[in-house]
Structure formats: structure tokens, C-alpha cells
N, C-alpha and C positions, 0 to 999 in steps of 0.2 A: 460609445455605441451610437448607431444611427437614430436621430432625435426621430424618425417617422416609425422604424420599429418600433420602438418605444411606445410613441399616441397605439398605435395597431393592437399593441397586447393590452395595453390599457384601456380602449374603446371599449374592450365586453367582448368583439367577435370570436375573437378565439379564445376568451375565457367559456364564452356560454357554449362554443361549442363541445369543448372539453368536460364543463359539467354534466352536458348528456351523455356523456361518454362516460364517462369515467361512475354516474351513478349506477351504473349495474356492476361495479367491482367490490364484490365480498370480503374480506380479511379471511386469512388461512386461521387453521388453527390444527397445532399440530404441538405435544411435549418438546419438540428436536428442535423449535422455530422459536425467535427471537426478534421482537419487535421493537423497531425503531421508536424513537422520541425527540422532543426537542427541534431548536431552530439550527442550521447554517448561517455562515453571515458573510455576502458578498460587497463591498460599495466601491464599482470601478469609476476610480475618479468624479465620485460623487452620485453618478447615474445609473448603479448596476444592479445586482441583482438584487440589492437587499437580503432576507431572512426567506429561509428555505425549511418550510413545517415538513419535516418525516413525519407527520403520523396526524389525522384528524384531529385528536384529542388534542393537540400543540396549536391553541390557538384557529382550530378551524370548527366546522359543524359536521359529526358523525352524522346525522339523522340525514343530513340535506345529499354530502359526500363522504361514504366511507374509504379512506384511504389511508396507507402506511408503506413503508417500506422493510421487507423481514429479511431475516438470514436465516439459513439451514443450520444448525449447530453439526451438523454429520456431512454434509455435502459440502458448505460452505457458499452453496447458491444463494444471492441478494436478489431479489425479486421486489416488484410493487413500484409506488409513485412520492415524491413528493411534491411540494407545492410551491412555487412562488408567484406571491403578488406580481409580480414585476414581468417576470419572463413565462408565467405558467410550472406545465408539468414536467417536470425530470423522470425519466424511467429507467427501472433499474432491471434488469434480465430482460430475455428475451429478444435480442438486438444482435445485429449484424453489421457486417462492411466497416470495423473498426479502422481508424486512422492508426500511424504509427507514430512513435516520438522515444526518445533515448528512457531505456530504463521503463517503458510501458508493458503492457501485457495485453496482444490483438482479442482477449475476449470481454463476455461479461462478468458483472460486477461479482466479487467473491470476497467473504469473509472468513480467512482463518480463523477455527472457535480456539484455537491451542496456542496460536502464536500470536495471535490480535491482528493481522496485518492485512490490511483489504487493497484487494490489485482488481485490475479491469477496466471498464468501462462505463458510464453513463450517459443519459441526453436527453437536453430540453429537443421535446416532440414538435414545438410549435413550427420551428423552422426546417421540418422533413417536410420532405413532398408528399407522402402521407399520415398527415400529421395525429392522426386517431391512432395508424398502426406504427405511430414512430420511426419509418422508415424513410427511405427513397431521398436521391440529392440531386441536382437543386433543389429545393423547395419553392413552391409558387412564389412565396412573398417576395417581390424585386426590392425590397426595403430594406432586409435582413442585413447588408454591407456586406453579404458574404461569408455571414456565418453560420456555421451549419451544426452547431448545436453544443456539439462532443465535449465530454468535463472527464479527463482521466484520473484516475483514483490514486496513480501509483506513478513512481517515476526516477530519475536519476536526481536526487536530491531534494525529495519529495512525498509525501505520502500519506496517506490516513492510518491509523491504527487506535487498539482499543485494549484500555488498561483497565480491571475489572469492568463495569459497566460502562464506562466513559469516555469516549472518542476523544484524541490527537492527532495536532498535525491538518495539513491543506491538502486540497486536490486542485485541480488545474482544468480553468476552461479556457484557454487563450490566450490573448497580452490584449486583447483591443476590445474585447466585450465583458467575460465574465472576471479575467483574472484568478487570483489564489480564491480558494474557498474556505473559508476557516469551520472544523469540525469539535472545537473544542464543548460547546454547548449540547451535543447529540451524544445519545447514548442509547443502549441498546439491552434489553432484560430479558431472558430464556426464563419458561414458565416453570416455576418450582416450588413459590414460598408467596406469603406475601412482601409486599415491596421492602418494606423495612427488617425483616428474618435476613441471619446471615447464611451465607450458602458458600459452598464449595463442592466441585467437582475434582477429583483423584483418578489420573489414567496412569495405565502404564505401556510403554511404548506406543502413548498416542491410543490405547484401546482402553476402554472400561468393559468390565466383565460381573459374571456372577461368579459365586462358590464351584458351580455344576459345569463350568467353563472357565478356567483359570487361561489366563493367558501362559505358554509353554515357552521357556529360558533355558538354556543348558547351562549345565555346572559352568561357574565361573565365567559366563557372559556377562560383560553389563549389561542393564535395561536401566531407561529413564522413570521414572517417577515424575511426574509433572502434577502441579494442582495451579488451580484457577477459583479465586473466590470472591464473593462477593458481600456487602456491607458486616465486614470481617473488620475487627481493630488488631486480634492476634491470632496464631493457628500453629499447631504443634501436632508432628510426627511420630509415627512410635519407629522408627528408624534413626530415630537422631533427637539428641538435647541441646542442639542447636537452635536459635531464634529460625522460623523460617523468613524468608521473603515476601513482602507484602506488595500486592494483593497475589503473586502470582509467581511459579518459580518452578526450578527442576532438580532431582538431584539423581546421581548415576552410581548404580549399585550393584555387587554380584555379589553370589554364594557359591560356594563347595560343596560341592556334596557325594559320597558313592553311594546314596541310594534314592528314591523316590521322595523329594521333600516340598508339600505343598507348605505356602506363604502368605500370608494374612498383612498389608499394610493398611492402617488407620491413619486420616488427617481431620484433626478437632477444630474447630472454629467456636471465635468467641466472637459474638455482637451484641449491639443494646437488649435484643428480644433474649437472648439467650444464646446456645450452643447448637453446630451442628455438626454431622460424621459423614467424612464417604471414604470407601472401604474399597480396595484392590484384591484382586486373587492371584497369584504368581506359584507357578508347577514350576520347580527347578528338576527338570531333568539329571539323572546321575552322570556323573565321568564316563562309566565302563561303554553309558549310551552313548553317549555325546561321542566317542574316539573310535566310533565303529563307524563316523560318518564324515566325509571330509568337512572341515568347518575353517571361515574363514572369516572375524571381525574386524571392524575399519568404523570409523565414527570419531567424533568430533570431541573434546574436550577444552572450555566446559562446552557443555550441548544445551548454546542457548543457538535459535535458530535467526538471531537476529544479532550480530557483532554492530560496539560502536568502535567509529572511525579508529583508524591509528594502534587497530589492538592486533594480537597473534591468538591463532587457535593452535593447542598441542594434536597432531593426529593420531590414534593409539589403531594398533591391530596387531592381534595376535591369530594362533592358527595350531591344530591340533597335528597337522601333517606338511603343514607346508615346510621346504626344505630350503626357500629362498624366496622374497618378494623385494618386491622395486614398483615404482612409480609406473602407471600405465598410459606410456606415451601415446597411447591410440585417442584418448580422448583431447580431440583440437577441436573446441568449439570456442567462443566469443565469455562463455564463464569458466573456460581454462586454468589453472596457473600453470607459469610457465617452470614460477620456482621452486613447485614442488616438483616437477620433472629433472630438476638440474641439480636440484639438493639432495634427493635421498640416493640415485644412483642404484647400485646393485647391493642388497643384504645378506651374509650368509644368513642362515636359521638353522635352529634344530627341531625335532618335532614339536616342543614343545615353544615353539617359538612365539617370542613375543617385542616387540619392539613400541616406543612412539619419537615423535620428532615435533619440534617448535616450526610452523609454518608463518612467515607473514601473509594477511588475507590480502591482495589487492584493493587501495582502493578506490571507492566510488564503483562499486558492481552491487548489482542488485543480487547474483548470485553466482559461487565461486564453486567450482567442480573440482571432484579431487577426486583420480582415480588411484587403487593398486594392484597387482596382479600378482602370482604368489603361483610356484609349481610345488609337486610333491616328488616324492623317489622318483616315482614313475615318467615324472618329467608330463604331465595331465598341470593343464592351466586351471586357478578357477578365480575369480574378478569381482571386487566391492566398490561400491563408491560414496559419495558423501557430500553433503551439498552444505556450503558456510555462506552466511549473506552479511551482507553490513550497508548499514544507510544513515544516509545525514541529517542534520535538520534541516528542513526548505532554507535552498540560496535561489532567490531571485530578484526581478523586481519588473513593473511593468513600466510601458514609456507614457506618461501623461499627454493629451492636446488641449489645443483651446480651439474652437473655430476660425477657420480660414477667414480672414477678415478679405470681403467680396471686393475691395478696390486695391489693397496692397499685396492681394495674396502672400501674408504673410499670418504666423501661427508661433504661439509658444507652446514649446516643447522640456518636459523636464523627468525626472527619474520617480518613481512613486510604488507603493506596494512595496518597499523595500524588507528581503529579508536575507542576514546571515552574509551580507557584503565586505570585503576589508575596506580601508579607509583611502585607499590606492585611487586614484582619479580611474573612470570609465573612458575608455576609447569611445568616439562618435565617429561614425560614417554615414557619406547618402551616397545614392546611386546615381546624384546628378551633384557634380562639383563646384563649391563657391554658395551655397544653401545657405551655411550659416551651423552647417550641423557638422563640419569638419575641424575635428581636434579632439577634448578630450571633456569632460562634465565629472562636477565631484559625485562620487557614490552616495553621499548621504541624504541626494535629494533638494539639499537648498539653493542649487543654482538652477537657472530658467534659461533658457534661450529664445531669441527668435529667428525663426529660418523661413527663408522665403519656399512657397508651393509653385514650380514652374506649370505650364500648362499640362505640358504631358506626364507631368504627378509626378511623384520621387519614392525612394525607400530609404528612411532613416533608421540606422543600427547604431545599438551602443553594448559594448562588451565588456563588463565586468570581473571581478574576480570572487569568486565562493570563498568563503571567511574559512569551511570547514578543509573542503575538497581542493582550496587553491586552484579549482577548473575553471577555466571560462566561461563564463556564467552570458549568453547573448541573445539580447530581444530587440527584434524591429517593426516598427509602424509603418504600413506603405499610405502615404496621402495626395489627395491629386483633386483639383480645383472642382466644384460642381456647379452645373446651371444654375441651382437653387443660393439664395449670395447668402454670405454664411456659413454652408453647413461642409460638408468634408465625407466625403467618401474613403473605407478604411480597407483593409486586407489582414486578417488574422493571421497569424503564425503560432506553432506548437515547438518550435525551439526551445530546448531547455540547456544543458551543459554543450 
């Protein structure tokens, strides 16, 4: 990072101006909201961002600065601030003119309360052109090296996510400033209990309900059961004598029935404090009802909403009237597959038709589309769809400098930030030949080079390979000599696979 940025955020000026700013920011308070905690921890190449407070209480002063960062447990909206010494304030919602990058998501920041998986966007403010409202680019600072703030949450090989209370996984600010950001320290608690009581939440199909509102299933649908819990050691179903899944898990269930049959599901938790329940309401619809209306299921098995690499989902649908279905070539979008188009082909059915099929998921997609289409006697179309995802652990790595040394212009350069790489030597390239930077550098990081910085600057790439995804895993540094002797002027890039 630019050693003057650096003095700039460190001087006070734009810390003190952000303390008046930010002391008229309230915390929400809201049952459905969920409050950040804990540090981040960034160190690029020794100079970076350091530890990022989610929340006053983590090491900062409520009275002086109130500030946090929350989620919507029903919306999934992330809102508020965090803090770093180093670089300032990061802001979470509210934000526009997103950058793009493989596997990102063009908005702001969101947390799935059901699936744990938070996609979006964030940004250190300091270096917008309004930097109170977070917004506008350039930003004044001519210091900055060029960087303009942006940390994606989400990505092709990459991602934050959160297992009961507890964040996984990195986010991404760059290769030449912030680097990975590691979230394993942050967590995040929705208001229920006290901290130490065990808790679980029980939906079904994604809904929680009362008695006086059951959510409505027809005979012989599945529906999911999902629970989410929290400072839980064990938890047991009255649907099953099975161990469940800790902290968190699904299970896909139907009923038969010819007549009117409401359904009662209970999930018990056990923790040091004690026990707790939460309770489902499920109205199964009859037969006689259900086949007086065309119907047509499609959904995923198992129905977890997150595949890991290298695995197959079963697709199951059935249909009370349909007389034939097949794969619905209409949908060509970029999370396609192409083999479920080519595999299922044309099915006869009967009314009571029911079929499934073993799909492979593509992968390295963030999200995989699958359509089907299905007519009746009548030859009347009607069209389901379903969405499968799968992701990796972070493969990357950033490229290391040292300062242009002012008389040789010359610089070492070496691999760092290393995650999730095979043992394969990295390809190097500059965009000026004969550097020093052409041939290949091992993946593991112990080899150094030195390459010469011609005057009109160069761009050094090195391409890797992803341990998981076997992609091309590729980051480069662009460097080029500056008036000041020493110091190196840098160009960020959001390359990822």
C-alpha cells in the first residue's frame, strides 16, 4: 500500500473527521436484527489493514462512538459500520456503483439467516470522493495509489459464511492493498436469550409460523424442515430418531392424506443453561384437493442450498396431471446446465407421474439453474425451476513488493497470502520483456525474485492453479518508477479465477 496513504489515515485527519460523523449513528434495535461482534484480520505484506471492530463493544468506546454492523434475520439487509485503525470506516448497506469480478453479486452487503452465506458488497469510505457519504470516485486523496475502497463478500472461490453464531471463510479487497480478509473471529447473535441459553429456530420451507397460520403443503409434497441453533451441544426431532446435524441442517418430508390433516413439528435443544423448543405448524392439504388443481414439484435432493465441490444432486418431480416433462431448454443463462438438457431428453408420464434423475452440478459456479417443463392431456404447459450452488474454499494468493530501490530500479517480488494452491510451479509474466519476471515461481511462496521497473512502469502477472477447482487461479501488480526515491506506485486489480 502507498506508504503516504498510510501517514494520511494515521495523522487523525480523517479519523477525526469521521468521529463526528459517525457520533450521531444510533444502533437499531429490532427482535429480526442481529449484531455483529468481534475483530477481522487483514496484514498485507505486513502493512495492511490490521483488525476490523464490527461492533463498539470489540475493543472500541460506545459512549464516545456508537457503532456496529447488523443483519436483518428476514430481509437479509447488512447495514452499519466497522472500524479499522489502520484504514478507517468500512460501510455496510447503503452503497452504490458496485465494481464487478467473477462470482460477485453487483449489490449491497446481505446475509442469508437460513443458509449462512453473505454475498455483496462493502467499502472503506475514506477513499470515496465523499467520504462521510461513502460515495463518488475518484476520491480527492491523490495518495490513495489508486484505490478505491471496494472489499467483496462473495466470490468464485471465495466467501464469508456463518455457522451457528460464528463466521467462515475471507472476503476480498484487492491484491495490492487490503488483500484476503479473514472472518473467522466475527460473529454475529439475533436477540432471544441470554448469551450463554441455547436457542434454535425451526422453519419450514424457509417460513416459521403460528398454530392460527400453519403454513399450507399438499398431500404428498415434500416440504423442508430446516433448523438453525445456537450454543446447542445436542437437538432432537419428533420426526425422526435420528442424531440431527449440529449446529444446523434440513430434512425433506411429505404426508398422505384424503382428508384435512394439520401437523405439529417440535426441535429440543440441549445446552449448558438448559433446554429449548421451537415448534412448526404444517396444514397438509387432502388428495381429492390437491388433483382438482394442476400441480407440478421439482426441487433438489438432498436440499442443502450449498453443494461441496465434486458432488451430484438427485432432481426429483413429480405431477398430479402431467402427461410428459423434459428439461426446459428455454433457460440459457451463464448458471445453466447444459447436462441436464442433454440428459433427461423427452419422459413419457402418467397422471400420476413421478420421476428423478442423478445430475452432476458444474463446477466452480456460484449458482446452477435447472429447469423443467411438463404438459397435461390437454397439451397446456406449466414450468418449475431450482437453483443448486456449490463453492470452494478460498484459492488465491497475493503478489508481494519490496520498494523500488531509487538507483537500480530494481524490486523483489514474490507470492504471499497463499491459499488452497497445488504444488505446480506459477506461470510469470510482465507486460515489458526481459524484467526478470518471465518464466515460472514456485506456488509455495519460498522463492523471491528480482526484476527490474523500466521507466514507463510494467505489469507483472503470475498464474496459478486452485488446489480445489484446478482454475486458473491469476493476480497482477502493476509498478512503475516514482519521483519520490524509494517508494513505488501500485494499480489494484479484482482478478480472481
Amino acid at each position: 500500500m502507498n506508504n503516504n496513504f498510510q501517514k494520511l489515515l494515521t495523522s487523525g485527519i480523517i479519523v477525526s473527521l469521521f468521529f463526528v460523523f459517525f457520533g450521531f449513528y444510533n444502533s437499531v434495535s429490532s427482535s429480526a436484527i442481529g449484531r455483529g461482534s468481534g475483530y477481522a484480520w487483514s496484514a498485507n505484506d505486513g502493512d495492511g489493514m490490521g483488525w476490523l471492530s464490527f461492533n463498539c463493544t470489540s475493543g472500541g468506546n460506545c459512549g464516545d462512538t456508537n457503532y456496529e454492523v447488523t443483519a436483518d434475520r428476514t430481509t437479509g439487509d447488512m447495514t452499519g459500520y466497522a472500524w479499522s485503525p489502520n484504514y478507517g470506516w468500512i460501510k455496510f448497506g447503503g452503497l452504490s456503483g458496485f465494481p464487478t469480478g467473477g462470482g460477485t453479486t453487483p449489490a449491497n452487503a446481505k446475509l442469508d439467516y437460513h443458509t449462512g452465506i453473505m454475498t455483496g458488497w462493502a467499502r472503506f469510505c475514506s477513499v470515496a470522493a465523499t467520504p462521510s457519504l461513502c460515495s463518488g470516485w475518484p476520491g480527492t486523496n491523490n495518495t490513495n495509489g489508486g484505490w478505491d475502497g471496494w472489499v467483496s463478500l462473495n466470490g468464485t472461490g471465495y466467501g464469508v459464511s456463518k455457522s451457528g453464531t460464528n463466521f467462515t471463510g475471507f472476503a476480498w479487497g484487492g491484491a495490492d492493498v487490503v488483500g484476503w480478509i479473514d472472518f473467522s473471529n466475527v460473529s454475529i447473535r439475533y436477540p432471544h436469550s441470554p448469551a450463554s441459553d441455547p436457542f434454535v429456530i425451526l422453519t419450514v420451507n424457509n417460513q416459521t409460523n403460528t398454530e392460527a397460520d400453519p403454513v399450507l403443503v399438499n398431500s404428498g409434497e415434500p416440504f423442508v424442515l430446516r433448523w438453525d441453533s445456537e450454543n446447542s451441544s445436542s437437538c432432537n426431532g419428533d420426526w425422526t430418531t435420528d442424531a440431527l446435524t449440529m449446529p444446523a441442517g434440513s430434512a425433506i418430508l411429505s404426508v398422505i392424506t384424503d382428508k384435512p390433516l394439520p401437523k405439529t413439528y417440535t426441535i429440543s435443544c440441549v445446552g449448558q443453561s438448559g433446554t429449548t423448543d421451537s415448534v412448526v405448524n404444517v396444514s397438509i392439504v387432502p388428495s381429492d384437493v390437491v388433483n382438482a388443481v394442476p400441480k407440478l414439484n421439482f426441487y433438489s435432493s438432498p436440499n442443502n442450498y450449498v453443494l461441496l465441490p465434486n458432488t451430484k444432486t438427485t432432481l426429483k418431480w413429480n405431477s398430479n396431471v402431467a402427461m410428459a416433462c423434459k428439461a426446459d431448454n428455454a433457460i440459457q443463462n451463464i448458471r445453466s446446465s447444459s447436462s441436464w438438457s442433454g440428459n433427461v431428453g423427452d419422459l413419457s408420464a402418467s397422471n400420476s407421474f413421478q420421476n428423478s434423475l442423478v445430475v452432476d452440478v458444474p463446477d466452480n459456479t456460484p449458482s446452477t439453474e435447472y429447469g423443467i417443463v411438463c404438459t397435461d392431456e390437454s397439451g397446456a404447459e406449466f414450468k418449475k425451476q431450482v437453483y443448486v450452488s456449490q463453492q470452494f474454499p478460498p484459492e488465491g494468493f497475493n503478489i508481494g513488493y519490496d520498494a523500488v530501490d531509487p538507483t537500480s530500479h530494481t524490486t523483489m517480488l514474490r507470492l504471499k497470502d497463499i491459499f488452497n494452491l497445488t504444488s505446480s510451479d506459477c506461470t510469470t509474466t510482465a507486460s515489458v520483456v526481459g524484467t526478470g519476471w518471465d518464466g515460472t515461481i514456485k506456488s509455495d511462496g519460498s522463492e523471491v525474485k528480482t526484476v527490474t521497473v523500466p521507466g514507463s512502469g510494467a505489469t507483472y502477472t503470475a498464474t496459478c492453479t486452485g488446489l480445489n477447482s484446478g482454475l486458473p487461479v491469476i493476480r497482477f501488480i502493476s509498478l512503475k518508477q516514482d519521483s519520490t526515491a524509494g517508494s513505488t506506485q501500485i494499480s489494484p486489480s479484482y482478478i480472481e479465477h
